[in-house]
N, C-alpha and C positions, 0 to 999 in steps of 0.2 A: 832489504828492509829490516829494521831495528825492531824489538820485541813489541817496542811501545807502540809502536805503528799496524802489528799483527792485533793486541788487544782495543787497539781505536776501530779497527775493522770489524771485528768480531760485535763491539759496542752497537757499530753501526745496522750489521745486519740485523741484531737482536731490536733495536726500534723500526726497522722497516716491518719484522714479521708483528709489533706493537700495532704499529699502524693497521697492518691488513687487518688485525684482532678489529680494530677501534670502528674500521671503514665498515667489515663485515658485520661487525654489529650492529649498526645503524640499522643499515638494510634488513637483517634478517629480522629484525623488533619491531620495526615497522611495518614490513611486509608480510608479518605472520598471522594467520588467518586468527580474526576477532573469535567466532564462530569453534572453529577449532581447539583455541583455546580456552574457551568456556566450556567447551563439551568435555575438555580432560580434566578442567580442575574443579569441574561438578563430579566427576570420580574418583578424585583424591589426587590429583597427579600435584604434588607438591610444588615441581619447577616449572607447570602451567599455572600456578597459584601464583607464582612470583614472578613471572611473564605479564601477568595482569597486574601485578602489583607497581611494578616498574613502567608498565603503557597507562597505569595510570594518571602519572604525570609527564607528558608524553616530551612536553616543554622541558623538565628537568630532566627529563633520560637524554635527551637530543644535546643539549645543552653541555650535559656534563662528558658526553663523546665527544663532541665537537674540540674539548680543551683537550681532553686525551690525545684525539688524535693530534690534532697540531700542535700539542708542546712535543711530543716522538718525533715528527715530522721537519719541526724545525731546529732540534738538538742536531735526527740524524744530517739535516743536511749541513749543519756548522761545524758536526764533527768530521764527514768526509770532501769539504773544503778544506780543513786541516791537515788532512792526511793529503788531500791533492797536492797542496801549497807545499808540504815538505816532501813530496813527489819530483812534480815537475814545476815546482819553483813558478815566478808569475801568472803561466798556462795553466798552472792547477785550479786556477777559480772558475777557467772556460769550463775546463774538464768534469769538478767536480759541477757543478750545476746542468751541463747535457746528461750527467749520468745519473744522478739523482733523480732529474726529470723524469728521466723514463723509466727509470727503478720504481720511482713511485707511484707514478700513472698507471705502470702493467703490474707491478705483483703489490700495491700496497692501496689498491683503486680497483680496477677494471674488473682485476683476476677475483680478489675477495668479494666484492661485492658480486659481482654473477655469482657464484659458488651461494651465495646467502641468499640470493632471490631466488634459484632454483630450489634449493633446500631449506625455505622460509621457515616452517613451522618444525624440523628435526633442528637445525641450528640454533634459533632462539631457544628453547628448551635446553642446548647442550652449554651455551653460553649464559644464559641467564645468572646463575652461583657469582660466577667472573664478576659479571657487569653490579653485580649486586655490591660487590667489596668496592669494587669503582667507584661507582656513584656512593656511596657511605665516604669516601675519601676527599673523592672532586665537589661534593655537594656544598660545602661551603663555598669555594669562590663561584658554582652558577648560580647559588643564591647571590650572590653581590653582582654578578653580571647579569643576571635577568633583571633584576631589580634598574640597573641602568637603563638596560633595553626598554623597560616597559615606559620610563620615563621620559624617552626618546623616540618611541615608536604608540601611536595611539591605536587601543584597541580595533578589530577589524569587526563592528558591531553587525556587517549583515552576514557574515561567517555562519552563527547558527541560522539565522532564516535561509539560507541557502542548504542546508542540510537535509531536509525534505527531495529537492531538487537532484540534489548528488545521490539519495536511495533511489529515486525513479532513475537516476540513470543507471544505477549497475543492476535495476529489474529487467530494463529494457537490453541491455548488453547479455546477461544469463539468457531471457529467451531468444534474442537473435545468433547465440552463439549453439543453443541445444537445440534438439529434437523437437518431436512436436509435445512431449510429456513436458518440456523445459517453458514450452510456448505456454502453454497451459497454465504452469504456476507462476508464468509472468505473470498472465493475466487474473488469475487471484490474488498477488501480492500486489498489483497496481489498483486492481477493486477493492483491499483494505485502504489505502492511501486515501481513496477515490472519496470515501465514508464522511470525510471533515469538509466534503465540498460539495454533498449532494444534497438536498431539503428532502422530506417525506414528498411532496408535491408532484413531486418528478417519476415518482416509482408508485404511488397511489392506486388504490384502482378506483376512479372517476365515480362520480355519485350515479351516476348514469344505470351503470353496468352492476350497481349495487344490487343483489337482492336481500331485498329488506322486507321487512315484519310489519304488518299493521294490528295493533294494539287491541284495536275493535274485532279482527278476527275471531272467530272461534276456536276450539285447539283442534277438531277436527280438520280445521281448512287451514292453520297453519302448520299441522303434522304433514299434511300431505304438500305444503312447499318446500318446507326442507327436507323432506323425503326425497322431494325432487331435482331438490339442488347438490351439486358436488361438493359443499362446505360446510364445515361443522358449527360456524358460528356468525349470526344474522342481529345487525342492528335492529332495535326495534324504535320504532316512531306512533306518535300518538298525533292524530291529526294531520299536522304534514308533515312531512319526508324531513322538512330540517329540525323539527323538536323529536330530535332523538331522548329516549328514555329509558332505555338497555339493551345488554348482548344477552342475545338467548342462544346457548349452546347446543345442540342436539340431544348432546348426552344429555342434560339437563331435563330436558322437555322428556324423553322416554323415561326417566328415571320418576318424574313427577308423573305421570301420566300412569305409570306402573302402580308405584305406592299409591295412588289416587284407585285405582280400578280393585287393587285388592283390598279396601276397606269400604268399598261401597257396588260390591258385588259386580265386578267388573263392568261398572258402568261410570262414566266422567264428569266427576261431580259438577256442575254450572259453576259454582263459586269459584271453581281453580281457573286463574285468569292467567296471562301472557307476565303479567306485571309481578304476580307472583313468585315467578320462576326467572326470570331474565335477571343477569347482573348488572351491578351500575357499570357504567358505559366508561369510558377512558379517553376524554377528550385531549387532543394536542395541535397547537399552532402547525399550519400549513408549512412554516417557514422553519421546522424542527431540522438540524442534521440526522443526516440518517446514525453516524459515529453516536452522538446524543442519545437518539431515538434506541438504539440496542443496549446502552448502558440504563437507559431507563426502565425497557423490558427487563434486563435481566433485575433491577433492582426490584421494580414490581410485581415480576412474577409474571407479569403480563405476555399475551401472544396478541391480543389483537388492539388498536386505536381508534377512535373517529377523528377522522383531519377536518378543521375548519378555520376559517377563514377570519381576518382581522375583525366582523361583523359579528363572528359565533356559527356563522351560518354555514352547513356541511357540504364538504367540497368532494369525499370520497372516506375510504379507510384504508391502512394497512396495515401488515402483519407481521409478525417475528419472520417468517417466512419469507417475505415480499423482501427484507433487507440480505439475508443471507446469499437468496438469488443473485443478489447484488455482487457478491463475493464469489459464488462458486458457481454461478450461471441455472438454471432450471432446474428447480427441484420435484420431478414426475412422479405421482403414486397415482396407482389403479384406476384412481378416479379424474383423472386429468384427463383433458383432452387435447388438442394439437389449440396456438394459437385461435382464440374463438373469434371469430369475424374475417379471415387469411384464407382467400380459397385459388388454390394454383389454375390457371387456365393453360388449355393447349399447345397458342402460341408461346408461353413466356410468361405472360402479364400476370397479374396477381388481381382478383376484388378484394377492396380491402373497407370496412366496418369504418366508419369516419373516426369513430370512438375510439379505435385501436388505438394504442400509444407506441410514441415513438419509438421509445427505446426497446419495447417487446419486439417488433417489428425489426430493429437492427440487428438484435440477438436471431430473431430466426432465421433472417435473409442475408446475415453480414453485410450491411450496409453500412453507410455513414451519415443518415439524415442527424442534423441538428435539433440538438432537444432543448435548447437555450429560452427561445422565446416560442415557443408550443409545447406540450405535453402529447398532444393527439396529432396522428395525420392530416384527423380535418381541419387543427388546430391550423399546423403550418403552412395550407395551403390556404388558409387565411390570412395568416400573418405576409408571405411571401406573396401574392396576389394582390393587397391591400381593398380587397374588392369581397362582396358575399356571389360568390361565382352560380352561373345557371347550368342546371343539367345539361351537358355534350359540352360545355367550354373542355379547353384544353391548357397544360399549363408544362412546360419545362424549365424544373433549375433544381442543383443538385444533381443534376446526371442521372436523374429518374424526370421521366412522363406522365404527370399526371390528368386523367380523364374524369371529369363529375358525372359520376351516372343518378346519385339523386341526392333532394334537400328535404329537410322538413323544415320550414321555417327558415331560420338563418342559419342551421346547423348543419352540416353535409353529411349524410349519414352511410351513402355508399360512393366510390373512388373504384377506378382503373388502374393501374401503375404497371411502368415500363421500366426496367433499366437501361438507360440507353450508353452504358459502355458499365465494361467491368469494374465492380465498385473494390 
């Protein structure tokens, strides 16, 4: 072989190691951790600055490899068809094309791109400089060829509404792939998601189970309810339960009741009324997101709500608290107590408060009842029955057993429940 045929070779190999360059890049740019590389270049890391800077346009970065590599790609293989053809004369175009094939398949494909999927985030880093001069080079012609593209290809508009969709899935992939710690923060990160699709209505606590204030009390006989309550703050109502007319906090009432006793010889003056001391109240639509509903707290300052209904009329309250639970599961202090109306019986079964709500109930027992069209137990054994059921009927669906043990009214206020297979 003639000199000119040593330096066509030499040409040659030097665009196949192009290539591996052009292939490997793809990969490692794309498959470099989002995450990762915001954590370095929130520390200064300059070539994590320019990793982002380049997945910024993520269209152009692809775009302008794509020319790189196939203009290397297709020189190298018309220049070692040349060298084949003054080789082995006709046979050289079989020859050169089976060898390029798999020259470029294994060391300018296969080999590089592993190499850059394994070492995603050390590779992007060490190439990025490269890719940087590249794209400043090749960026004028994938401006003219995207430009074609887009006018030959029409936008793929549910792309982003599908984004949502693709994070619950690699939530769901991180916790089935970790431990139970992994499981855990699945299920936190899938209860923030969860936040744009749940109402206040759902997590509430029932007007029922309220204890609340009457107005006309005296402070004596309302010192001694919230004394006896586990909550620091009690709607108050005047007349009936639905004309609410403030929150009285605990702290509030000791603090007034204080200053009141040492200026009038520790005794309580009749004038200091309930109305005096209670704040205005914080009304909000039943049908509030709970995602809403925390942005509104935190903008208000606010901890607690009155939920009411399309009428005005009050359906229950909730709390900064009651959403958070939402997120990180049961928030226990001193004064909680288990589940109130949940009592374990010896066989198995459970008595369970009509009142209880669903989703408390799933949280405690890891179940799966449907909270869709009921909020309460006794809710669902209404809806699913279609009937107002008599004490000792019996009901199975949902792969629990339910027994009415009593009613008041049309309301069911105690239930039996069975699991009748592992939920």
């Amino acid at each position: 072989m003639n000199v000119e045929i040593w330096w066509l070779l030499a040409v040659v190999i030097l665009l196949i190691v192009a290539s591996a360059f052009f292939s490997s890049a793809e990969t490692a740019l794309t498959a470099a951790s989002d995450a990762r590389m915001r954590q370095l270049a929130s520390k200064g890391n300059r070539r994590a600055v320019l990793v982002e800077k380049l997945r910024a346009d993520r269209e152009g970065l692809i775009g302008t490899i794509l020319i790189g590599n196939n203009a290397v790609n297709v020189i190298a293989s018309a220049l070692a068809t040349s060298v084949a053809i003054s080789l082995f004369q006709d046979a050289g175009l079989l020859w050169a094309t089976l060898t390029m094939t798999v020259v470029l398949v294994i060391f300018a494909e296969v080999m590089p791109k592993t190499y850059a999927f394994t070492y995603s985030d050390k590779y992007a880093l060490a190439i990025a400089p490269a890719i940087q001069v590249v794209v400043f080079v090749l960026n004028p012609l994938a401006v003219g060829l995207r430009f074609l593209a887009s006018q030959l290809i029409r936008e793929n508009a549910e792309q982003q509404a599908n984004r949502e969709e693709e994070l619950r899935g690699l939530i769901e992939l991180h916790g089935a792939e970790g431990d139970a710690d992994n499981r855990e923060t699945q299920a936190m990160l899938s209860s923030v998601l969860d936040l744009n699709e749940i109402s206040v209505d759902e997590i509430m606590t029932h007007r029922a189970e309220v204890n609340m204030i009457n107005s006309d009390d005296n402070l004596d006989k309302i010192l001694r309810q919230v004394l006896a309550s586990p909550h620091t703050r009690h709607p108050v109502f005047s007349g009936s339960p639905d004309n609410i007319i403030g929150v009285l906090h605990v702290k509030d009432l000791l603090r007034a009741i204080g200053d009141n006793a040492k200026s009038d010889n520790d005794s309580i003056d009749p004038s200091l009324t309930v109305q005096n001391i209670a704040a205005e109240p914080y009304f909000i639509p039943e049908t509030t997101l709970l995602f809403d509903q925390l942005q509104a707290f935190r903008a208000r300052r606010e901890h607690f709500a009155v939920v009411v209904d399309e009428y005005g009329d009050l359906q229950g309250i909730v709390t900064l608290e009651d959403i958070l639970e939402e997120i990180v599961g049961d928030i226990d202090d001193e004064h909680d107590v288990e589940l109130a109306g949940l009592t374990p019986q010896a066989d198995g079964s459970w008595i369970v408060d009509g009142g209880v709500t669903i989703r408390d109930l799933n949280r405690t027992l890891v179940w799966q009842l449907p909270d869709e069209d009921a909020s309460t137990i006794g809710g669902l054994v209404l809806f699913e029955s279609r009937t107002i059921p008599r004490p000792g009927q019996e009901f199975r669906f949902h792969d629990i057993r339910f027994r009415i043990l009593k009613r008041s009214g049309n309301r069911l206020t105690s239930l039996r429940l069975w699991a009748t297979k592992e939920q």
